[in-house]
LODOMI-658461 format. One record per residue (C-alpha): residue in three letters; z, x, y; residue number from 1. Coordinates in Angstrom, 1 decimal. Layout:
residues N
['ALA' [Z X Y] NUM]
...
//
This chain:
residues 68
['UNK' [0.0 0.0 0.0] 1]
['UNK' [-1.2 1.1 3.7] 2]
['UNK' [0.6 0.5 7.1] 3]
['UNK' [-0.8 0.6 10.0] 4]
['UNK' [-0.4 -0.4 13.8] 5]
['UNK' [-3.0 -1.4 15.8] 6]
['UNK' [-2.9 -1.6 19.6] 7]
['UNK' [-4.8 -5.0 20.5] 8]
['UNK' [-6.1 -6.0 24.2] 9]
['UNK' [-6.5 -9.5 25.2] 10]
['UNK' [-3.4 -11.1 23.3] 11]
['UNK' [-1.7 -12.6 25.6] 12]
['UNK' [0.1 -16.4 23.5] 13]
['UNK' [1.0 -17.4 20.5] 14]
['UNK' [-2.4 -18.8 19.9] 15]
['UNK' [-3.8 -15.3 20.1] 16]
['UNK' [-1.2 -14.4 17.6] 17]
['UNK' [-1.9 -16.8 15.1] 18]
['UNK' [-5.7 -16.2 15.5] 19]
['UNK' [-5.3 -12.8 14.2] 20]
['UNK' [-2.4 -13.4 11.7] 21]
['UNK' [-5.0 -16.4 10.0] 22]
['UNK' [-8.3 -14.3 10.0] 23]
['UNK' [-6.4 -10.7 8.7] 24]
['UNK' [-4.6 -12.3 7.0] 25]
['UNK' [-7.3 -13.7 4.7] 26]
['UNK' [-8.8 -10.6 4.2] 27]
['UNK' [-8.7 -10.4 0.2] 28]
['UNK' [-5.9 -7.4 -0.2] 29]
['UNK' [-3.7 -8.5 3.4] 30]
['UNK' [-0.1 -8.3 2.5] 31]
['UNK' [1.7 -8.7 5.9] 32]
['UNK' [0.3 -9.3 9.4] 33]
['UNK' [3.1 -8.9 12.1] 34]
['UNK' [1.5 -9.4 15.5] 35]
['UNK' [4.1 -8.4 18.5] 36]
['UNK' [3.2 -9.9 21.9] 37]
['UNK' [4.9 -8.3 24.0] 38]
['UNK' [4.2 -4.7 22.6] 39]
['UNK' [0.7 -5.6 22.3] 40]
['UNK' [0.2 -4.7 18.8] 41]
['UNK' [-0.5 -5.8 14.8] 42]
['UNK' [1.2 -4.4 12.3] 43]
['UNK' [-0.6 -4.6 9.2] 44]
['UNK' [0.6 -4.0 5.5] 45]
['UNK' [-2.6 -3.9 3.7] 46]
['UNK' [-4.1 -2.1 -0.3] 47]
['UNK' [-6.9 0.1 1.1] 48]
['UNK' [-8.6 0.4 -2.3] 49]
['UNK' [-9.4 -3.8 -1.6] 50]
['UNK' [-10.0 -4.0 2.3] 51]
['UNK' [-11.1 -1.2 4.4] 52]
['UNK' [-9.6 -0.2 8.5] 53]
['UNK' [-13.3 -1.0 9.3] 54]
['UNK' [-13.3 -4.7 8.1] 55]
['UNK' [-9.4 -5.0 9.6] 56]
['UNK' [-11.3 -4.2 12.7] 57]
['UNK' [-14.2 -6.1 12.8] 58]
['UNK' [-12.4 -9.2 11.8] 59]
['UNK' [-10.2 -8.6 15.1] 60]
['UNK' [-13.4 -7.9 17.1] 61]
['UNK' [-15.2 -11.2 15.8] 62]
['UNK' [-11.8 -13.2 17.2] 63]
['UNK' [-12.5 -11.5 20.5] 64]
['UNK' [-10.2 -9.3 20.8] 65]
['UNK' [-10.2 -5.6 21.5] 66]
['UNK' [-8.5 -2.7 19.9] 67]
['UNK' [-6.9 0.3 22.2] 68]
//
């Protein structure tokens, strides 16, 4: 299992939160997605041998969102 913290721009509610909670967390081998508002960032608990950084990313870019 991989963790990693992302920095996101453009969250700003918990609408934004859930947005990115929902789509990462559907990604087939998404454990845990732990947005943090006020920080600005997703934590992400994630098996790298199922779901790559590169679709964790693009899934946030398709929401609209951009990553620091």
């Amino acid at each position: 299992m991989k963790k990693v913290e992302l920095n996101v721009i453009g969250m700003s509610c918990g609408h934004c939160a859930k947005v990115i909670e929902d789509s990462v967390g559907s990604l087939a081998g998404v454990e845990k997605v732990l947005v943090d508002l006020k920080k600005g960032n997703v934590a992400i608990e994630f098996h790298s041998n199922l779901v790559t950084m590169e679709q964790i990313k693009e899934t946030i870019d398709e929401q609209g969102y951009d990553i620091a």
